[in-house]
C-alpha positions in Angstrom: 35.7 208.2 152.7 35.6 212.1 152.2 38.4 213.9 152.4 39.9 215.7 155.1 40.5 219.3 155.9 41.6 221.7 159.1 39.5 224.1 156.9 36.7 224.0 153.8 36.1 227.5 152.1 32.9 227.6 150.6 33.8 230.1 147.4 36.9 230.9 145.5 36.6 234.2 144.0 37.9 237.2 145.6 37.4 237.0 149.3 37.3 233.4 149.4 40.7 233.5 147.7 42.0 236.3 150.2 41.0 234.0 153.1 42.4 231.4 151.7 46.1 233.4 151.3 45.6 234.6 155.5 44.7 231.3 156.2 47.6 229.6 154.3 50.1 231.7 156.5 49.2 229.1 159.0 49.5 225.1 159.6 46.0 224.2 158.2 45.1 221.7 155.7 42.6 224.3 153.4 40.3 223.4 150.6 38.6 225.8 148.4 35.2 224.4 147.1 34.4 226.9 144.3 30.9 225.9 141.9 32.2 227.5 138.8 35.0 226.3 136.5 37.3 229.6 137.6 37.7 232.0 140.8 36.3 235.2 139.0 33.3 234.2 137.0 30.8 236.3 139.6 31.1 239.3 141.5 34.6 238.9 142.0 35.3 239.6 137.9 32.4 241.7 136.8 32.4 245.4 139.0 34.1 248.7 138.3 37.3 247.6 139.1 38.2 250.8 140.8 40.1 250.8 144.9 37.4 253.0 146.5 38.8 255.6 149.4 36.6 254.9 151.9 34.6 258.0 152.5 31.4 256.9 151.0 30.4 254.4 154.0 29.0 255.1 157.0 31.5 256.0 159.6 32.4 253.0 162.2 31.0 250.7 159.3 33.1 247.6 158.9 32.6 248.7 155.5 34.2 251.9 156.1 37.0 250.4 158.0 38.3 247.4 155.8 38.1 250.2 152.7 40.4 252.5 154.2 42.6 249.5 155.1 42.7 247.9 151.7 43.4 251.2 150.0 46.5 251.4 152.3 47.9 248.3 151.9 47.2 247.7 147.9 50.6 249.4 146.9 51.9 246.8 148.5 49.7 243.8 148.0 50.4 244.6 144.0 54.1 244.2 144.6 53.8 240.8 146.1 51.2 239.1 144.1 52.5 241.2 141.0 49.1 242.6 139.6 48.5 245.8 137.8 47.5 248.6 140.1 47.2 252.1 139.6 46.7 255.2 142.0 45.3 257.6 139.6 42.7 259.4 142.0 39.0 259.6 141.9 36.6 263.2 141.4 33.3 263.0 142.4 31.8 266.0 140.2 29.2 268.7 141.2 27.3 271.6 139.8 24.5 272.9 142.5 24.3 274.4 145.8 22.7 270.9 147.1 25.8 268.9 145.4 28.4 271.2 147.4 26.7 270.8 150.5 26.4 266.3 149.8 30.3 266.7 149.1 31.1 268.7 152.2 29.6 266.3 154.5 31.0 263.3 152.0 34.6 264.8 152.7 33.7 265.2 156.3 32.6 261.5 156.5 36.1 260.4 155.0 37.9 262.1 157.2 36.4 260.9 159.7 36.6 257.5 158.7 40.8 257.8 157.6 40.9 258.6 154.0 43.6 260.9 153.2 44.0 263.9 151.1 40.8 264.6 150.4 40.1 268.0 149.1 37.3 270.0 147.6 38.4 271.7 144.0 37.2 274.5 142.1 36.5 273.9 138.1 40.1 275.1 137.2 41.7 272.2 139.4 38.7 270.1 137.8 39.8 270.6 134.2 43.4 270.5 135.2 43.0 266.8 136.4 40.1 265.8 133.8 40.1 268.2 131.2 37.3 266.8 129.1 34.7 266.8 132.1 32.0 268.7 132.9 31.5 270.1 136.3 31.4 272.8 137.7 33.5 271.4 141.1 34.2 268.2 142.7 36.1 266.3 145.6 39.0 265.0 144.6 40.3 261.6 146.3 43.8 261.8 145.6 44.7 257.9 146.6 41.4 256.2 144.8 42.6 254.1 141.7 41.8 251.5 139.5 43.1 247.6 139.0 42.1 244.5 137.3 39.6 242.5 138.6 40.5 239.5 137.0 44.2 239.4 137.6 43.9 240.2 141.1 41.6 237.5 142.0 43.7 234.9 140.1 46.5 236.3 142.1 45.0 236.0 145.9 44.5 232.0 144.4 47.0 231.2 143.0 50.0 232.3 145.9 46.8 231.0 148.3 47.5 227.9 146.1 51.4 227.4 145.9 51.2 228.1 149.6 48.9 224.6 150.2 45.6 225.4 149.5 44.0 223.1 147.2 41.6 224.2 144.9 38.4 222.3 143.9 36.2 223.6 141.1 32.6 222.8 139.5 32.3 221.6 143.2 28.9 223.5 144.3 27.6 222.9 147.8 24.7 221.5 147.9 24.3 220.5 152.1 26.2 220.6 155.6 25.5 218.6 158.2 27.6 219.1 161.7 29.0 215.4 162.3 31.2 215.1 165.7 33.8 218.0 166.2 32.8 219.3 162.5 31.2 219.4 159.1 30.5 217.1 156.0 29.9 219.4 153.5 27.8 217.9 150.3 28.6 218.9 147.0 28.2 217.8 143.1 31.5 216.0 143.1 31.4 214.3 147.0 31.6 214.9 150.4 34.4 216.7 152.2 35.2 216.7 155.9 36.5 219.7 157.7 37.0 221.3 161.5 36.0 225.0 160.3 34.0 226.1 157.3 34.2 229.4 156.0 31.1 231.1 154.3 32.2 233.3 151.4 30.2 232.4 148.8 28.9 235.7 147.9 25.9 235.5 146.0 24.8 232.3 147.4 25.7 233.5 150.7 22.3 233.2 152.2 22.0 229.7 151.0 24.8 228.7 152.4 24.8 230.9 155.5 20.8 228.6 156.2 22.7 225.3 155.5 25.2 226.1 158.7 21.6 227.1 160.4 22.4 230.4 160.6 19.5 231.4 159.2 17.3 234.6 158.4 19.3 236.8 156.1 17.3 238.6 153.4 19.9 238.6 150.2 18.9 240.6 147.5 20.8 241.4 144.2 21.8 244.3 142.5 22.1 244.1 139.3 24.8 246.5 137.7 24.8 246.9 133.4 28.3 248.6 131.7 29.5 249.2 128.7 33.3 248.6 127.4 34.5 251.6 125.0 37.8 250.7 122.6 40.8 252.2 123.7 41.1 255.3 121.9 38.8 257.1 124.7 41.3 256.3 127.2 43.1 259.1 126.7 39.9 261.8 127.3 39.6 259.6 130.8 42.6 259.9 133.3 40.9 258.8 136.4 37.4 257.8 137.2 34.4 259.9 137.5 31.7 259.7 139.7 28.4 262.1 140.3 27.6 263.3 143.3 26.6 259.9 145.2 22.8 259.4 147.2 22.8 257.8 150.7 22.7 254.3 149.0 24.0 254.7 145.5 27.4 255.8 143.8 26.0 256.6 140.9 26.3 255.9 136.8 29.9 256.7 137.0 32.5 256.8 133.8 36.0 255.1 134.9 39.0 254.6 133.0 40.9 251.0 133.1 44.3 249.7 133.4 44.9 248.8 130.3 43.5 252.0 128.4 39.6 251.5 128.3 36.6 253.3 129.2 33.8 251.7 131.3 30.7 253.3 131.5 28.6 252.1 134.8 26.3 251.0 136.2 23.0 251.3 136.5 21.6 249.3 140.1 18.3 246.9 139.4 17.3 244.8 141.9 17.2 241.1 140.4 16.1 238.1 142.4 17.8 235.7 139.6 21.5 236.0 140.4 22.1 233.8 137.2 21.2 236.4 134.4 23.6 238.7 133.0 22.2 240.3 129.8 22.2 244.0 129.2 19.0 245.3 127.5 19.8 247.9 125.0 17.1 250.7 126.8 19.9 249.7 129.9 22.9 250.6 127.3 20.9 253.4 125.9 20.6 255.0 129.9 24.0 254.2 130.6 25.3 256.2 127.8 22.4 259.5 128.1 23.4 259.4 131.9 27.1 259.3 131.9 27.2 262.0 129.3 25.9 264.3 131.9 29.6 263.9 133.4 32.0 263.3 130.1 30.4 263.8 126.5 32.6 261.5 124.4 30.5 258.6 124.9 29.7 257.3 120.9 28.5 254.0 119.6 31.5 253.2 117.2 33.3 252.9 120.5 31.2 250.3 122.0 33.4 247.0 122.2 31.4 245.0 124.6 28.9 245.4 127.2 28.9 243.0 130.9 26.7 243.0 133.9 27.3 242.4 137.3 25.2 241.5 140.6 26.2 242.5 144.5 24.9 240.5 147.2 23.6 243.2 149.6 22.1 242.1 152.7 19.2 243.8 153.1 16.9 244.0 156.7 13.1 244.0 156.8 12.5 247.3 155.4 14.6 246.5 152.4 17.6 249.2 153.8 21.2 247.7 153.4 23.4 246.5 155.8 27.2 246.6 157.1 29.3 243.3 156.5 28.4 240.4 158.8 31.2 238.6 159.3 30.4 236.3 162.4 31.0 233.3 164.2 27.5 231.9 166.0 29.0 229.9 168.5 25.3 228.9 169.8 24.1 227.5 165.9 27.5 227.1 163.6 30.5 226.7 166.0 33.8 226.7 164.0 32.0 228.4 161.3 32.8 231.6 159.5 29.9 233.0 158.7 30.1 236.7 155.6 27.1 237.5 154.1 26.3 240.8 152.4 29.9 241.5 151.2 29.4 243.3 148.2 30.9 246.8 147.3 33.8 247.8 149.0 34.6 244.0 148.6 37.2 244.7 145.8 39.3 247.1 148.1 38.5 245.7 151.7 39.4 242.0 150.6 42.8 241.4 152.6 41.5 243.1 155.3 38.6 241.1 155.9 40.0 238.1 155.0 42.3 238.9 158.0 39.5 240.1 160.3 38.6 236.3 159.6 41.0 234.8 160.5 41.6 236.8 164.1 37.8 235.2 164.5 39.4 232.0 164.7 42.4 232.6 166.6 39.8 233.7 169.5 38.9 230.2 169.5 42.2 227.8 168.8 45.7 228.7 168.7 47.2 228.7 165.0 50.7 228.1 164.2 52.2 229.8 161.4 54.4 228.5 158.7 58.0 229.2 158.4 57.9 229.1 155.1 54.9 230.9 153.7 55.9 232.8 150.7 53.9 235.7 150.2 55.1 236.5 146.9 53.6 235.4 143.4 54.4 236.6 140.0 52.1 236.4 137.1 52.4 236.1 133.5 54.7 238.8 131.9 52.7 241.2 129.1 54.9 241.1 126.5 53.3 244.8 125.2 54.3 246.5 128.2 57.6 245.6 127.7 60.2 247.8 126.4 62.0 247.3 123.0 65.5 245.6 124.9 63.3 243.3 127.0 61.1 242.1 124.2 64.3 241.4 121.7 65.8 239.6 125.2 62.6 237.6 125.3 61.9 236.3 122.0 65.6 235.3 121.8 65.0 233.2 124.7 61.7 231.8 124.0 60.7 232.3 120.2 57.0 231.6 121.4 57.4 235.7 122.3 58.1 236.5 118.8 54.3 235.5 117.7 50.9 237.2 118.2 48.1 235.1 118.7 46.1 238.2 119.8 46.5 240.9 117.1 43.8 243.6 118.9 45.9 243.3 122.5 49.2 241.8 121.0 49.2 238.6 123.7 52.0 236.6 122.3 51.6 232.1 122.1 54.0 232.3 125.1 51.6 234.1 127.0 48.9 232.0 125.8 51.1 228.9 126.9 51.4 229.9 130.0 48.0 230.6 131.3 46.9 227.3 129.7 49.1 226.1 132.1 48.0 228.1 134.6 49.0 226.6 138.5 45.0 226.1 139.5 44.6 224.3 136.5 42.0 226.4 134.8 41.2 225.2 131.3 38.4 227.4 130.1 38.8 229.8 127.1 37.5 232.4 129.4 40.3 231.5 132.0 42.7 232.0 129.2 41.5 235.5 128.4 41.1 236.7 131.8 45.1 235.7 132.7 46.0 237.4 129.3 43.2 239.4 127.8 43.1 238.1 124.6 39.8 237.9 123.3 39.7 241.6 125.1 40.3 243.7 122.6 38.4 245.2 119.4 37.7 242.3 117.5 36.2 240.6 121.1 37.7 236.7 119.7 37.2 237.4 115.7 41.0 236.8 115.4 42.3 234.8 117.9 39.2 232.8 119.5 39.9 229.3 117.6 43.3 230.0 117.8 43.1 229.8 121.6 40.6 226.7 121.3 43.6 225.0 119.3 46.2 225.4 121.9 44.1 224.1 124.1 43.1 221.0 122.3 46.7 220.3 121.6 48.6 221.8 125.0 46.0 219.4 127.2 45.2 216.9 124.9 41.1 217.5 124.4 38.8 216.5 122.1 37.4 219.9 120.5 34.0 218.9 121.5 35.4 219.1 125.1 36.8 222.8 125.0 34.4 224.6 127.5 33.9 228.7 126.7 33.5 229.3 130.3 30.6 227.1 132.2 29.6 223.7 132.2 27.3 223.3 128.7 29.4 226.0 127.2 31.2 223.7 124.4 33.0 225.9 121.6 32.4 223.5 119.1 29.9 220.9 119.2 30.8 218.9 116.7 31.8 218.4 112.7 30.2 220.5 109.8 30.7 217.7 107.7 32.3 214.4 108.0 35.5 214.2 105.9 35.5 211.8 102.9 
């Protein structure tokens, strides 16, 4: 018999984790069928990471809307769920008559849409925010900022998770069929019963979104290439940096991170395989001659690492992008939450539409909502932020505090300990550097990567052979060298 659910979420990275959290406010049986081993192996882990102001989307856009909603509420969403978030501000950075005259009506278009503070700024205010810039003006969005990716993601799970949502990975959809008042969703692992199913699968989207027989979204990919630059740039970068943007395109931007880092990105292919993530070195080589335009201190002995990442963008017949589509087609899905196209502002907009979801279904059943829903999580403490008191306090309570496993990030075996325990059970080495960024740092794993595979072996009792890097197929170590006399 397959199992039963008030609700089945197709997708657990970030928006399928938000609605998960909404939804868990209420007294629903949710499941969260998610085809990758973690919730922030796609989209949701691999973008710019930075909380966008709103003003770039087209005014009465649900795009537009949920952006300026997200950015309002994220002070306080990263107070609850107790992940890094920083309001450092955003210049979008200008040098011609033309530029001037895109910013004015970009300023115009925020204000329109709710962003606040905006403000154009001559090249003294420029340099006084970003001294090492070049620009001759730009407009400055005061309450832009940056967070991580990763740990916010984990976070919308795992208080969606210790609120009642059960999580259910390597679990890809594979067919839904309607059966009396609901669905039997297929996938690699079973069947599952639910009431409602909720389509927030991102890049497979459209796949899924033709299984409920909603069909006839065109989903293309865009395919975005960055580079990772050590740590000692951070300090030339206090806030991101964008160029003046196009009607459909932000624009090879340079943007600092939370924990000290320089990303430089991205360029925007279109790609019909939404599997591949290389970055070509002509791609890095762009990147790099671009960006410079906007900050010169872009050198290959800083290059730590380079990523990709791919938007689903709903596109119509003439190939021109689309709002959101968040819908429910009474007539061909009923009790089905149907999102395709959410790419960028995902990252920012996530609560709110995860909530806009959820008012879909209150239209059509009354929800009850739990007394005790707990909208409060907190993560793993990083021992490095930690003044000199605390970390003394620490160690003396756990010794495991006292010893780095990751010399380049100084992530301490408790740390490590605890994400291998992580609540969604997560036993990847990439989950393990994602919850505590070792692995992250200048060496990328030369120190510490076996070390990690070794706590894992011994913390959950694997074979070594069985240690997956981050995907099915992805085995560390495949087996012995030699065989031991």
């Amino acid at each position: 018999m397959s199992k039963q659910y008030d609700v089945l979420i197709i997708g657990g990275g970030m928006i399928g984790s938000a609605i998960a959290r909404e939804m868990a406010r209420y007294d629903l049986r949710i499941g969260v069928l998610e085809k990758n081993l973690d919730v922030c192996y796609e989209t949701s882990g691999r973008n710019s990471a930075v909380v966008h102001g709103g003003f770039a989307y087209d005014t009465g856009s649900l795009k537009a809307r949920f952006c300026v909603e997200g950015n309002r509420m994220m002070d306080q969403l990263s107070q609850e769920l107790d992940f890094p978030f920083q309001r450092c501000g955003k210049v979008l950075v200008g040098n011609t008559d033309e530029d001037m005259e895109t910013l004015k009506r970009t300023l115009k278009q925020g204000e329109q849409n709710g962003s606040q503070g905006l403000e154009i700024i001559d090249e003294e205010r420029l340099h006084q925010l970003v001294p090492a810039v070049v620009g001759k003006f730009a407009m400055f969005s005061p309450n832009s900022g940056i967070l991580e990716p990763f740990h916010y993601t984990i976070a919308l799970a795992e208080n969606a998770h210790e609120n009642g949502a059960e999580y259910f990975f390597d679990h890809e959809v594979t067919a839904i069929r309607r059966e009396g008042s609901g669905y039997v969703i297929t996938t690699t692992q079973g069947d599952f019963s639910t009431r409602w199913v909720v389509n927030a699968a991102g890049l497979g989207c459209g796949k899924v979104s033709d299984m409920l027989g909603i069909k006839g979204y065109k989903i293309i990919g865009s395919k975005g290439d960055y580079i990772i630059l050590d740590k000692r740039t951070g300090p030339l970068l206090p806030m991101p940096v964008y160029p003046v943007p196009s009607n459909t395109y932000m624009g090879i931007h340079v943007t600092n991170t939370i924990d000290g880092n320089v990303t430089i990105g991205p360029n925007a292919d279109l790609v019909s395989n939404f599997e591949y993530y290389g970055v070509p070195q002509e791609n890095m080589d762009y990147l790099a001659k671009s960006a410079s335009d906007l900050w010169p201190h872009i050198n290959k002995a800083d290059y730590i690492r380079n990523y990709s990442g791919i938007l689903p963008k709903w596109v119509d017949d003439n190939g021109v992008i689309q709002d959101f589509k968040i819908e429910i087609r009474d007539d061909l899905a009923p009790q089905a939450i149907n999102l395709v196209g959410i790419e960028s502002p995902g990252l920012t907009a996530a609560v709110p539409i995860a909530r806009y979801a959820v008012s879909l279904m209150k239209e059509r059943e009354e929800l009850k909502e739990k007394p005790d829903f707990n909208p409060r999580r907190k993560g793993i403490v990083r021992f490095e932020n930690l003044s000199t008191e605390e970390k003394a306090r620490l160690i003396q309570e756990d010794p495991d505090y006292g010893e780095v496993v990751c010399r380049c990030e100084k992530v301490t075996r408790a740390e490590i300990l605890q994400a291998i325990h992580n609540p969604l059970g997560v036993s990847t080495m990439a989950g393990i550097k994602y919850r505590t960024r070792s692995m992250m740092g200048r060496c990328q794993g030369g120190y510490c990567q076996m070390r990690l595979e070794q706590m894992i072996e011994e913390e959950l009792g694997r074979k070594e052979t069985e240690i997956l890097y981050a995907r099915q197929g992805s085995q560390v170590i495949f087996g012995k060298v030699r065989e031991e006399d």
